[in-house]
C-alpha positions as CSV (number, residue, x, y, z in Angstrom):
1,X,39.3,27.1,31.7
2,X,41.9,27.0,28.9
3,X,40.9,27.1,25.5
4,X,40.9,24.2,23.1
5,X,43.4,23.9,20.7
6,X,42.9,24.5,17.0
7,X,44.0,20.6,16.2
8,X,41.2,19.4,18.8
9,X,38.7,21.9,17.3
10,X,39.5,20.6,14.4
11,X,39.2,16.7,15.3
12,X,36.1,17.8,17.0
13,X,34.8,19.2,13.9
14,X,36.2,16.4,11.5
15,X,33.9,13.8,13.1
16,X,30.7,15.7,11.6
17,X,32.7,15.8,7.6
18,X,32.9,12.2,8.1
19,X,29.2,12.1,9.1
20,X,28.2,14.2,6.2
21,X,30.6,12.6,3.6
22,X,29.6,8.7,4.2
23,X,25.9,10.4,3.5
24,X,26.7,12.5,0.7
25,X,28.1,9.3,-0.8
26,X,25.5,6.7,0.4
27,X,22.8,8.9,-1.3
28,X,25.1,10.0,-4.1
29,X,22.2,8.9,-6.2
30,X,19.8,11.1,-5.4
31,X,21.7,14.3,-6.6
32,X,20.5,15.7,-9.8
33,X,22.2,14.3,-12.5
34,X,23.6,11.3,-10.8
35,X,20.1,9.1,-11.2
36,X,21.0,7.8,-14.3
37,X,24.6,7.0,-13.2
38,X,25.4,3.3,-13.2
39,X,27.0,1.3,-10.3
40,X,29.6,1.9,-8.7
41,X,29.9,5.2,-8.9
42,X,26.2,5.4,-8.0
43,X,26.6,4.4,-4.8
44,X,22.9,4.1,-4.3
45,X,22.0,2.3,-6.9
46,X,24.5,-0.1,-5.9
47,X,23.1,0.0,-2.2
48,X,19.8,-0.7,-3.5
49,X,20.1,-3.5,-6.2
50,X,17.0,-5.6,-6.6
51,X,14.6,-2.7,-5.2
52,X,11.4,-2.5,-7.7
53,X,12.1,0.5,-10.1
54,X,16.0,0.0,-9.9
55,X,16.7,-0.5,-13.3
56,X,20.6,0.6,-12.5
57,X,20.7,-2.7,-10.5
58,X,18.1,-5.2,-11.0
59,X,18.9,-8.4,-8.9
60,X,19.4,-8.4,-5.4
61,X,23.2,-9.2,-3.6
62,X,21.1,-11.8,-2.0
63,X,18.3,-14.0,-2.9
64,X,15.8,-14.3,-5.9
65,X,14.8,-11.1,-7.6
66,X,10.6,-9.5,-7.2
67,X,10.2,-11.0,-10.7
68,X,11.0,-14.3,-9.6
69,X,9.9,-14.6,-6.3
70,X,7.9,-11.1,-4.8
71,X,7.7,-12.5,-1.6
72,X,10.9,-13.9,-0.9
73,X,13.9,-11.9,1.3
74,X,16.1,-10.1,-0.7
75,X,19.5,-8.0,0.5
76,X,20.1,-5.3,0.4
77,X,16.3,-4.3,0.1
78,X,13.8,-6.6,0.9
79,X,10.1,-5.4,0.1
80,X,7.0,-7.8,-0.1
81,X,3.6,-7.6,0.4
82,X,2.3,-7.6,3.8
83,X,0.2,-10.7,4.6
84,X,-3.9,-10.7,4.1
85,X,-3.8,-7.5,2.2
86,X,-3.0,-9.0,-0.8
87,X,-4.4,-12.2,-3.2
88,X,-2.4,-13.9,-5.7
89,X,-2.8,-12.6,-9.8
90,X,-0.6,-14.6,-12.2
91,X,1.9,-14.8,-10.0
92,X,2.1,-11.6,-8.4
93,X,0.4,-10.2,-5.7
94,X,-2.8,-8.2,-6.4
95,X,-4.0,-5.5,-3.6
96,X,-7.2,-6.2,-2.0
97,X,-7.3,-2.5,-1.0
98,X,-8.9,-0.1,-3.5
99,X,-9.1,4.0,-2.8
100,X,-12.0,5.0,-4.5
101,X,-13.3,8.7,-5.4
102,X,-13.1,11.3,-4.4
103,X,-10.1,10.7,-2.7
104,X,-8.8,9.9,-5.9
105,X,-9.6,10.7,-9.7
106,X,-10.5,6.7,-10.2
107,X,-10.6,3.5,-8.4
108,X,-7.2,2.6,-8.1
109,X,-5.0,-0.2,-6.0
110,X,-3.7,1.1,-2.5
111,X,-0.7,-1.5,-1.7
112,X,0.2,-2.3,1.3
113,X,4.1,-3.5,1.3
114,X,6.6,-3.2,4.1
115,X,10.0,-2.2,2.8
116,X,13.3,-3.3,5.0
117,X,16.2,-0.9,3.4
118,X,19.1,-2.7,5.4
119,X,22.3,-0.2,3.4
120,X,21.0,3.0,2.1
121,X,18.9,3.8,5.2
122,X,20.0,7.2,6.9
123,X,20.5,5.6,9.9
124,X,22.5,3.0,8.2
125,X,24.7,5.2,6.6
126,X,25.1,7.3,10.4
127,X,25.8,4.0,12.0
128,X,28.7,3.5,9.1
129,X,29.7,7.0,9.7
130,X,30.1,6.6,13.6
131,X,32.3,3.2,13.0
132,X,34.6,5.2,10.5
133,X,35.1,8.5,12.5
134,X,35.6,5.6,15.6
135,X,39.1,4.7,13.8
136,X,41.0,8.2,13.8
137,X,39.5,8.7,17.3
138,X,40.7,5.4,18.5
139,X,44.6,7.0,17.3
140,X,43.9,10.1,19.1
141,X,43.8,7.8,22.3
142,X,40.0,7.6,23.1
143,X,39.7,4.2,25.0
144,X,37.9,0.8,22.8
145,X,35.3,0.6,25.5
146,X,34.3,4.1,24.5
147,X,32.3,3.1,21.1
148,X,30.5,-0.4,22.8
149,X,29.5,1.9,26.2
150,X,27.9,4.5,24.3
151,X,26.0,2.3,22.2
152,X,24.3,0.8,24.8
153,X,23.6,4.0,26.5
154,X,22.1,5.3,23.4
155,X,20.1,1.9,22.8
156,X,19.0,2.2,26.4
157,X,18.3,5.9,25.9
158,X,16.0,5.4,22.8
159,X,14.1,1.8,24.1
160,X,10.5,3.4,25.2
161,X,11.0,6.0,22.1
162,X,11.4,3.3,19.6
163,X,9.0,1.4,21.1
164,X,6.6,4.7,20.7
165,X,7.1,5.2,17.4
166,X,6.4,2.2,16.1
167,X,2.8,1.9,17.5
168,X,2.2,5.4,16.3
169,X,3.3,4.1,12.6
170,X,1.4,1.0,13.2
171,X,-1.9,3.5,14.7
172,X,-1.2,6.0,11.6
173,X,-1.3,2.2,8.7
174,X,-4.7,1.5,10.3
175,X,-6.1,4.5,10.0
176,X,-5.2,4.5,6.3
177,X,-5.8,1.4,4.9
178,X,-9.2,1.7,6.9
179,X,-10.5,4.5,5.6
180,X,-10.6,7.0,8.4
181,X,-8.2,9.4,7.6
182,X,-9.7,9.6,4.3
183,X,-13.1,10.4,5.9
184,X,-11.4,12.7,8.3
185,X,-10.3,14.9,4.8
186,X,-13.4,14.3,3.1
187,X,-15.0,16.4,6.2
188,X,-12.6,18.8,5.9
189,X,-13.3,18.9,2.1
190,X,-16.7,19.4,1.9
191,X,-16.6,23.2,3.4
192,X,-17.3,24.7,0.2
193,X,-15.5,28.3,-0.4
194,X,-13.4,27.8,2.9
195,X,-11.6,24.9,1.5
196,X,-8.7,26.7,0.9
197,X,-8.4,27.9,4.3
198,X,-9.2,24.2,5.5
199,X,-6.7,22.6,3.3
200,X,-3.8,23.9,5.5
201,X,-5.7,22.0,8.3
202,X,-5.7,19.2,6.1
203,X,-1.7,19.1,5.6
204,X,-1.2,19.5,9.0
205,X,-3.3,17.1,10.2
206,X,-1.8,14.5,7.6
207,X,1.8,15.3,9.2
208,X,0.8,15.1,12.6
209,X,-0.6,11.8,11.8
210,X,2.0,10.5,9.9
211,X,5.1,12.5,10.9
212,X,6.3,12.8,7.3
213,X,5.5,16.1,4.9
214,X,6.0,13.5,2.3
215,X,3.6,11.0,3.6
216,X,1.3,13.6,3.9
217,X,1.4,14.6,0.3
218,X,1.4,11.0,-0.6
219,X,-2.2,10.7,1.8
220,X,-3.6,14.1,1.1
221,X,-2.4,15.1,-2.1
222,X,-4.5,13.3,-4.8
223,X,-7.6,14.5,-2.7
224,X,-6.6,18.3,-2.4
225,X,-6.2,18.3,-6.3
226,X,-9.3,16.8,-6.9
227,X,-11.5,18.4,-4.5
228,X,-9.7,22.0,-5.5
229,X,-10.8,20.7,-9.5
230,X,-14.2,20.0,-8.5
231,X,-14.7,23.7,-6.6
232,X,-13.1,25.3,-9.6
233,X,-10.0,26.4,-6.9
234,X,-6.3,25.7,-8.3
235,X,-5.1,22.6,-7.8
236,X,-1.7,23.9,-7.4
237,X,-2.0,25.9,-4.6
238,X,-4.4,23.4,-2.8
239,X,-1.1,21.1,-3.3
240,X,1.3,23.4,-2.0
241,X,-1.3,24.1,1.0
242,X,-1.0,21.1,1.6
243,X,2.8,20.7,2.1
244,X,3.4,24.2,3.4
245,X,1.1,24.1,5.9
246,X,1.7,20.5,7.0
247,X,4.9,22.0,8.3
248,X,3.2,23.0,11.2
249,X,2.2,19.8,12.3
250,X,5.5,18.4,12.4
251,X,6.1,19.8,16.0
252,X,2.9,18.2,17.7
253,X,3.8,14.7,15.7
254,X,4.0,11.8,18.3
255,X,7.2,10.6,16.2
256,X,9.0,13.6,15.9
257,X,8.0,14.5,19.8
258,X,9.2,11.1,21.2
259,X,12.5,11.3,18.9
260,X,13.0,15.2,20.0
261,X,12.6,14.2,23.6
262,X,15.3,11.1,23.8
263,X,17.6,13.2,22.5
264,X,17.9,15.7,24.7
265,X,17.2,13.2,27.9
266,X,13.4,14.3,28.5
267,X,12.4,10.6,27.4
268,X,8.3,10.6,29.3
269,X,8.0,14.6,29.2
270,X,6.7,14.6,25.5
271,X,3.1,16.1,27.2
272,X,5.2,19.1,28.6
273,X,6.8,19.6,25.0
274,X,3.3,19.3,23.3
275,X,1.9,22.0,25.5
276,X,4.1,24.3,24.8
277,X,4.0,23.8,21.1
278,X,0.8,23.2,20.4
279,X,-0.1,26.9,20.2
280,X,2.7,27.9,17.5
281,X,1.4,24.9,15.8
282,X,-2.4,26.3,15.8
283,X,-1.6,29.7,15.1
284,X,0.9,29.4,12.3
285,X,-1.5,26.8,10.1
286,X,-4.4,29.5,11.1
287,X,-1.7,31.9,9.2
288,X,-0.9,29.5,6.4
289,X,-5.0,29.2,6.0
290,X,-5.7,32.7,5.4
291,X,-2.6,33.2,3.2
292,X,-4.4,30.6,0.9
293,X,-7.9,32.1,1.0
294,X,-5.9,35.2,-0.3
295,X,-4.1,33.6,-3.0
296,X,-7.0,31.4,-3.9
297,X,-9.9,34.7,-4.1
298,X,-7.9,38.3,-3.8
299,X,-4.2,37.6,-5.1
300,X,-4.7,34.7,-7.4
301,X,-2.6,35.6,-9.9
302,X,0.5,34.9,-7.5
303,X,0.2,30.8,-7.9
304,X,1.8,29.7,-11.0
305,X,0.3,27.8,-13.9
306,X,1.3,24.5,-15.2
């Protein structure tokens, strides 16, 4: 087989610098020192406008802003409340959801909002950056059809996935706003000295759940603190416990199994997968357990202070 050329090595490769450079630019905002940077060099911001919190860019490219109506659809962004968990309080909505202690220090609102990001989305931004690498392709003589075909293989490809995913969100909301992963830490929480060891269960059982490490600090964090405060352990570690070890529960997810599967064309084998991960899974938060019981009783003088 004769080797590729360097130009076609290099038009290979060029497809993946647009990829990363329409999503270096579309999250432009997110790199230190460009938070504060107003629109339009903040491309971000400016993809965002009339999200609450976006002070750069207040009011939305389409319809009224949150202030004025926090229900209403908005573009780019469009977040409201999600209906029946939420009452009316001078005209704005008021969770009917409270997490309570010791999940959390104090009674506090848990809203529940749904959040459509229609521009700054990663996949928006790899959608943009498939149409734009399309054009210098399309000059290199790869056929029109090419783009519309693979589309619909890729939809067709990713149907039962997407579908999957979505009930698995849907399962992982309930179990939230109901309660019953908080009762499923609580358990975990009240081992006494072993907490430490059980805290890296706790992460990875908040990942597996919601297929996020950031969700799972989100869920989990607040409680690690204030259970590790109440046992006189360091909050600290308990929270990086928590993150580190929910690491390992990323490859038993449902999400991340059913997206890892349609991509390499083993859409319905996700059991297989899970079999033969599940072990590393168990064994390397077993590891991450016993590193914090070390750091928490023999070396604690390895966790920094705040």
């Amino acid at each position: 087989m004769p080797r590729d050329t360097s130009g076609r090595v290099f038009r290979a490769y060029a497809t993946y610098g647009i990829l990363i450079l329409t999503v270096l630019i579309g999250q432009v905002g997110n790199l230190p020192g460009m938070s504060g940077v107003k629109p339009p060099v903040n491309v971000t911001a400016l993809l965002k406008c009339g999200q609450g919190g976006n002070k750069l860019c207040p009011d939305p490219w389409l319809g009224a802003s949150a202030a004025a109506d926090p229900q209403g659809f908005r573009f780019p962004v469009w977040e409201f409340s999600w209906p029946g968990a939420y009452r009316m309080q001078d005209g704005k909505p008021a969770p009917l959801v409270q997490r309570e202690a010791p999940v959390v220090a104090a009674s506090t609102p848990y809203p529940l909002t749904y959040r459509l990001d229609f521009l700054a989305t990663a996949g928006t931004l790899v959608f943009l950056a498939v149409l734009l690498a399309f054009v210098p392709m399309l000059t290199f003589g790869v056929a029109p059809k090419a783009l519309p075909t693979t589309l619909l293989k890729t939809l067709r490809q990713l149907r039962l996935p997407v579908i999957t995913i979505a009930f698995i969100l849907s399962i992982a909301t309930v179990m939230n706003y109901s309660g019953m992963t908080s009762s499923m830490a609580l358990a975990l929480a009240s081992t006494g000295v072993l907490f430490p060891f059980f805290s890296a269960w706790l992460g990875m059982i908040g990942v597996f759940l919601t297929g996020s490490d950031t969700s799972s600090n989100t869920l989990f964090g607040p409680l690690q603190a204030t259970t590790a405060k109440l046992s006189g352990l360091d909050p600290v570690l308990m929270g990086a416990t928590n993150s580190s070890a929910g690491v390992m529960g990323k490859m038993i997810s449902p999400q991340n199994l059913s997206v890892g599967a349609a991509g390499v064309g083993a859409v319905g084998r996700e059991g297989e997968i899970f079999a033969k991960v599940i072990a590393h899974s168990l064994i390397l938060t077993t590891l991450m357990g016993i590193v914090a019981m070390l750091q928490a009783y023999v070396v604690p003088w390895m966790v920094p202070k705040l």
